[in-house]
N, C-alpha and C positions, 0 to 999 in steps of 0.2 A: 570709909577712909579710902582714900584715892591712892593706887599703888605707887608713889613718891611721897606718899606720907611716911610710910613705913619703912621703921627702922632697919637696918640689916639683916639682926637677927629674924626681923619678922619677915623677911623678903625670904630671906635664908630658908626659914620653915616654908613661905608659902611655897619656892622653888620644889623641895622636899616632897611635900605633899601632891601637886601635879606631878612629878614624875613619877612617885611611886604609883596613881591612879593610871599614868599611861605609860609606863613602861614596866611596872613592877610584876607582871607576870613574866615576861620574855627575859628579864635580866635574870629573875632566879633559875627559867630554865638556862642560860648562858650569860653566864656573867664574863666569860671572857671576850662575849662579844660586845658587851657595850662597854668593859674596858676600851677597849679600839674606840668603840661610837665614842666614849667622851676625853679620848684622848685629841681624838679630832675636831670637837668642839671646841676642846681647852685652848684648840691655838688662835683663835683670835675671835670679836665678839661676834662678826658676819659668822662665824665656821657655828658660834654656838647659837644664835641666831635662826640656822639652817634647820639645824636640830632640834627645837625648842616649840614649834607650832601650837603643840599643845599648852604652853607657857602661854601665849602671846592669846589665846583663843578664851582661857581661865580671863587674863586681864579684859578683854574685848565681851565678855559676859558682864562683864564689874561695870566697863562702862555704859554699856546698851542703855538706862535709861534716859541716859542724855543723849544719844545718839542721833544726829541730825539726817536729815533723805532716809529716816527707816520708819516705813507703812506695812502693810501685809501683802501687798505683793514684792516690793523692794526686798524683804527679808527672808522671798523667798525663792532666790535666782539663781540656776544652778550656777556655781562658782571652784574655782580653782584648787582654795584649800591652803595652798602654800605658794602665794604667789612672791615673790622675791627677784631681784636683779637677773639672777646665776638659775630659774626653771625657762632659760627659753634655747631654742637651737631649733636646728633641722629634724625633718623628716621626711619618707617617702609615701607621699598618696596615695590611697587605693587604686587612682587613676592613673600614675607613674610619675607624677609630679612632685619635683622639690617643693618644700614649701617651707620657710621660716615661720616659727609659732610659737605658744608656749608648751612646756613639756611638761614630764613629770605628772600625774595625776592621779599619784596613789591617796592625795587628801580631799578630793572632790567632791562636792556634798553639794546640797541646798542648806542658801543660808543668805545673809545680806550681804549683796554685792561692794559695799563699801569695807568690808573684811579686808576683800581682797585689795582692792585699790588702796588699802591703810596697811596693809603688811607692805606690798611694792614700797613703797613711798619712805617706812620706814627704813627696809632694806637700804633703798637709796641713801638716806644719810648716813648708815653705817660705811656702806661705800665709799661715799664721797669722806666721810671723816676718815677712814684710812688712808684713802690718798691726798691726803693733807686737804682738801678745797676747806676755802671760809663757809660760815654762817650763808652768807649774801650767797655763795657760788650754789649750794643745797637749796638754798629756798630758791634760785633759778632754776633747777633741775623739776623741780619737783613741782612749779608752777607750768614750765612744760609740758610735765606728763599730764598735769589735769586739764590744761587745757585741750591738747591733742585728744584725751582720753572722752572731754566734754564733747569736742567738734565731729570725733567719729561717733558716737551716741546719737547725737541730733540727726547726723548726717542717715544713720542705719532706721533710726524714727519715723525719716520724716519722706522716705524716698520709697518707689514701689518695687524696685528689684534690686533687691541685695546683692546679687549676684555684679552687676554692677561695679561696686567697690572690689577694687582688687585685690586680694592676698601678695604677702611677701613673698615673690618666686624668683627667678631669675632675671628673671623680665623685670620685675618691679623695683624690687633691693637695691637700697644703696650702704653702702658704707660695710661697717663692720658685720651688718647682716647680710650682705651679698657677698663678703668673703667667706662669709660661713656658710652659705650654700654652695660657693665652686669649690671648698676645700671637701665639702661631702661628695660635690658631685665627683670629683679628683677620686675618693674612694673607692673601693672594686670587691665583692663578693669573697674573692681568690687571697686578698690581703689577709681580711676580717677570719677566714678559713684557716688559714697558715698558722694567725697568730693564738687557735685555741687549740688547733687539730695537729695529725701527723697523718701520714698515710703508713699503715703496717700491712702486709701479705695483701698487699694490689688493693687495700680498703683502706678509706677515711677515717679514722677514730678521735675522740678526746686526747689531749695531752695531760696526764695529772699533774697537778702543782701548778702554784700559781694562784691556790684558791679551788681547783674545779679535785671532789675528791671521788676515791671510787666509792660504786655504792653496793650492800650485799643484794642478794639476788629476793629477796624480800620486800626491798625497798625499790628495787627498781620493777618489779611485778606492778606494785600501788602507782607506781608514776609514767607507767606506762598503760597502765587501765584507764587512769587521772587523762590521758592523754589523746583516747579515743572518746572520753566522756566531754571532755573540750570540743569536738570537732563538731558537735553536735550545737555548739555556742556560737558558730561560725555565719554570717551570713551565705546564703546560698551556691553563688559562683565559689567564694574561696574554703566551701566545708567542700564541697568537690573536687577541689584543687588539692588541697592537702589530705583530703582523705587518699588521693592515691600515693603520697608519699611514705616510705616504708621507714620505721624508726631504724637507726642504725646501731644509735649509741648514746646512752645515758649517763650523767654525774653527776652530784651534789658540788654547789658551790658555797662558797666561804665568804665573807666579805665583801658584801654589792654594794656599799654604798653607806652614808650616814646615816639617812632615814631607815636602815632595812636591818639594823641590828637584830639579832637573833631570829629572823626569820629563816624557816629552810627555803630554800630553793634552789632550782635544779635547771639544768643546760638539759638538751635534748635535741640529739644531730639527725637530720632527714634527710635522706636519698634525694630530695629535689625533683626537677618536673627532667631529666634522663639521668641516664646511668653517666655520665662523666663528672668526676669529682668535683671539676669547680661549679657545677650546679648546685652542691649540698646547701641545706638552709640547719641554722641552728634556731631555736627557738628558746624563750625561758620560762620556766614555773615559777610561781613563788609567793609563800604565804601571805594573804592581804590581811590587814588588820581595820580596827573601825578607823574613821579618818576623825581629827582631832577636833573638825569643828562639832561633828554628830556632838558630841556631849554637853555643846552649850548652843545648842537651839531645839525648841521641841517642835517638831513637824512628824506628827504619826505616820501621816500619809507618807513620807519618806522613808522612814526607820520601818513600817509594813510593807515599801513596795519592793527593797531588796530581799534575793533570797539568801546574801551570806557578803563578806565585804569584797569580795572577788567580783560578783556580780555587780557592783557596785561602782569598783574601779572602771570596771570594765564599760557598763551602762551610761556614766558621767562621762566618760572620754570620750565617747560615741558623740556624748550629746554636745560638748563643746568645741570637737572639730568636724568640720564640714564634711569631710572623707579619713574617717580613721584608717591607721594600718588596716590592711585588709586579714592579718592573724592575728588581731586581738579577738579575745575570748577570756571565755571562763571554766574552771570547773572545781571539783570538790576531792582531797585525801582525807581518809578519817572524818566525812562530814564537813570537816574545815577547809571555807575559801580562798581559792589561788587565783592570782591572775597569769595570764600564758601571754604572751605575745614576741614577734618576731624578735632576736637581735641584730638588728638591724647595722649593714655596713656605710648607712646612710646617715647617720646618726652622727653632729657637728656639735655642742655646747656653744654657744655668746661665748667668747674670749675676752674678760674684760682688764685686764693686764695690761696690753699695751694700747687702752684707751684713754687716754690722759688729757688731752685735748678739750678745754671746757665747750667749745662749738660742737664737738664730735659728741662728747658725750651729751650734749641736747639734741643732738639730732637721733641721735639712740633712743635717749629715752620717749623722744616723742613716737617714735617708731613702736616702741613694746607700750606705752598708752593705747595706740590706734588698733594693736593686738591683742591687748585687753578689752577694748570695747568690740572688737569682734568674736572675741569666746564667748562674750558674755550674751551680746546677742545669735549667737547659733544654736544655744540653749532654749530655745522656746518651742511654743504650742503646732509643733510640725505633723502631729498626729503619732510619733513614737512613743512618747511618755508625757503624756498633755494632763495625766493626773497630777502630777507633781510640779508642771511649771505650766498652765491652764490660760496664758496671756502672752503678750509678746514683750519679754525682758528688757528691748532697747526702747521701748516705749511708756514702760514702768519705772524707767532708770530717768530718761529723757525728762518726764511729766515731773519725779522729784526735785531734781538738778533745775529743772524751771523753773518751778516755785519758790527757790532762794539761790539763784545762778551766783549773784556777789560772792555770797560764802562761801563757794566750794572750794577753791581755791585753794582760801583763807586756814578752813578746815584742813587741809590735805598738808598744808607745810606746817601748821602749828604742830598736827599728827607727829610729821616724820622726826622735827626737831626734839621734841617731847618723848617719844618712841624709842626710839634712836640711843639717844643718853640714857633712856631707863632700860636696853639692853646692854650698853657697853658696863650701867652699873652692874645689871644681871650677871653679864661674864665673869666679873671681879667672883659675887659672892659666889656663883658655881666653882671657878679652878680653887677658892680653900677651900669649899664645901671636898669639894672631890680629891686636892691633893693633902687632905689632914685627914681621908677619910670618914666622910660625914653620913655617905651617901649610902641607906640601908642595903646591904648585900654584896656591894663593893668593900675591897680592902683594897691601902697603897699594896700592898704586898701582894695581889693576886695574878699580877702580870711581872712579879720580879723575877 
């Protein structure tokens, strides 16, 4: 039975059943924290959407054996995990370069490239349906992205130096993605500092509230062991680099984000490369969990080459950007996987609000297409981790996509339009689920 066969009540339970398998440990231990996560889902079907990967990853098993471009290497291309409208924005390159890309990679996994490209595409009609556009307007959108997404594939396939093709940087960007690079570059160390820190008795500190809480002297021993055991995760210029910066100041924070319900984690302020305050760097910890696709593909060789899901986040983001942060790492509290990496003052979101514009926003999406098919191929057999992705990705993608080129297309809008409405259905049954109290360990009453 194809998930629009089913009834309400049956969608209702299947909803039920996926989250209590991926979130039912974390919500017993805080349930006031996914009160928040699903208050903020409940506001609209994109928010619950956002939230929901492992939803969308349960149905995307269901349909695998009809699944078109999927072979054994195609099914097996490192991939994003949560790829969506609202995961791309800025960052700074280990080389010091702006760069627009996609973000976000706490779900990154090996798994079939067309996941990713079928979440995007859905996202997009949730998109494009709330800001009114037609039927017609979405399947232009979305026939954009596959084709941009087809042209940079071939283009990465078929040509001998990737290097080559340009990334979105200052130079390159246009549009809504070069305003999001000068509005990062516009950012400054000193801003980012101001707005977590104070200066007390001629020193730097956290400001509490806000989310950042203090922590007893127990907890902050573990996270700052956590924190020498990280530096040893580092590649070699920047374990040197930050090995000589000296912890300053430690907090527990509250509330990061949708995806990060009930997870602990933690701020951690460093002295910087001198003694003047506006040098300080802040950096974040914080609990990784499995990523949503792990549970609906079996790849041994994957689920044995990590040592914990920290290493994991960590290892995938490596492999899908060219130059990652240069303080992303890993390390271990209690055994259990964190990832650490800079908080960065560089750091812009896609502002999709006041993109409204049907030309603009096709020149967009063809833009996060071309960035898609470049994550996808930076992921291959470079000699890092060639056990797990042992071929070259844009030419596993490429050799599918050629074999039935007409279809892809076809495929990718029928996706988003069919997707799309069985998540706005989805939304409906989760807010009664959630606001009649449905949802194992949640009560209405636990946030009154």
């Amino acid at each position: 039975m194809t998930v629009d066969q089913l009834t309400v009540e049956q969608r209702g339970q299947d909803i039920l059943n996926v989250f209590s398998v991926a979130f039912g440990d974390l919500l017993a231990a805080d349930s006031a924290a996914f009160q928040v996560k699903f208050r903020k889902m409940a506001a609209s079907a994109f928010a619950f959407y956002r939230g929901s990967a492992c939803l969308f990853y349960h149905d995307m098993e269901r349909e695998q054996a009809n699944a078109p471009y999927f072979n054994d290497e195609t099914s097996r291309i490192w991939i994003h995990g949560d790829l969506h409208a609202e995961n791309f924005g800025t960052y700074m390159d280990s080389e010091g370069r702006l760069i627009f890309n996609v973000n976000d990679f706490d779900e990154a996994y090996v798994g079939p490239f067309t996941w990713d490209i079928q979440r995007f595409v859905a996202s997009i009609g949730l998109l494009g349906y709330a800001k009114a556009l037609s039927d017609k307007q979405i399947t232009t959108l979305v026939r954009t992205y596959a084709a941009a997404y087809r042209e940079r594939v071939h283009t990465l396939a078929t040509i001998s130096d990737q290097t080559a093709v340009p990334r979105f940087t200052l130079n390159t960007a246009k549009g809504p993605l070069l305003d999001a690079l000068r509005a990062a570059r516009a950012q400054t160390r000193v801003e980012l500092l101001d707005s977590m820190t104070e200066i007390r008795d001629f020193e730097r500190r956290f400001t509490l509230g806000g989310g950042a809480v203090e922590l007893d002297d127990a907890t902050r021993e573990e996270v700052v062991a956590a924190f020498g055991r990280y530096l040893k995760t580092l590649p070699e210029p920047s374990q040197n680099r930050i090995g000589s910066y000296g912890v300053k100041d430690v907090v527990g924070r509250r509330g990061v984000g949708i995806g990060s319900a009930g997870l602990p984690s933690y701020n951690i302020l460093l002295e910087g490369n001198s003694e003047a305050l506006e040098n300080d760097v802040v950096i974040y910890m914080k609990q990784a969990v499995a990523a949503a696709v792990s549970r609906h593909v079996t790849n041994t060789t994957a689920s044995d080459y990590f040592l914990h899901e920290g290493h994991r986040t960590v290892i995938s983001q490596r492999a899908l950007q060219a130059h990652a942060d240069r303080l992303l790492g890993w390390t271990e509290i209690d055994g259990v996987g964190q990832l650490v990496a800079e908080v960065s003052p560089y750091a812009v979101d896609l502002d999709w609000s006041d993109i409204n514009d049907l030309d603009e926003m096709a020149a967009v999406v063809a833009d996060l297409g071309r960035a898609t098919a470049m994550m996808h191929a930076a992921g291959d057999n470079d000699g890092r981790h060639s056990e797990l992705v042992p071929f070259s990705p844009e030419q596993a993608i490429n050799a599918a996509i050629s074999a039935d080129e007409d279809r892809f297309e076809d495929f990718l809008v029928d996706f988003a339009h069919r997707y799309s409405a069985q998540a706005r259905r989805d939304h409906h049954i989760f807010v009664d689920l959630f606001r009649n109290g449905q949802i194992p360990g949640l009560s209405v009453d636990d946030d009154a």
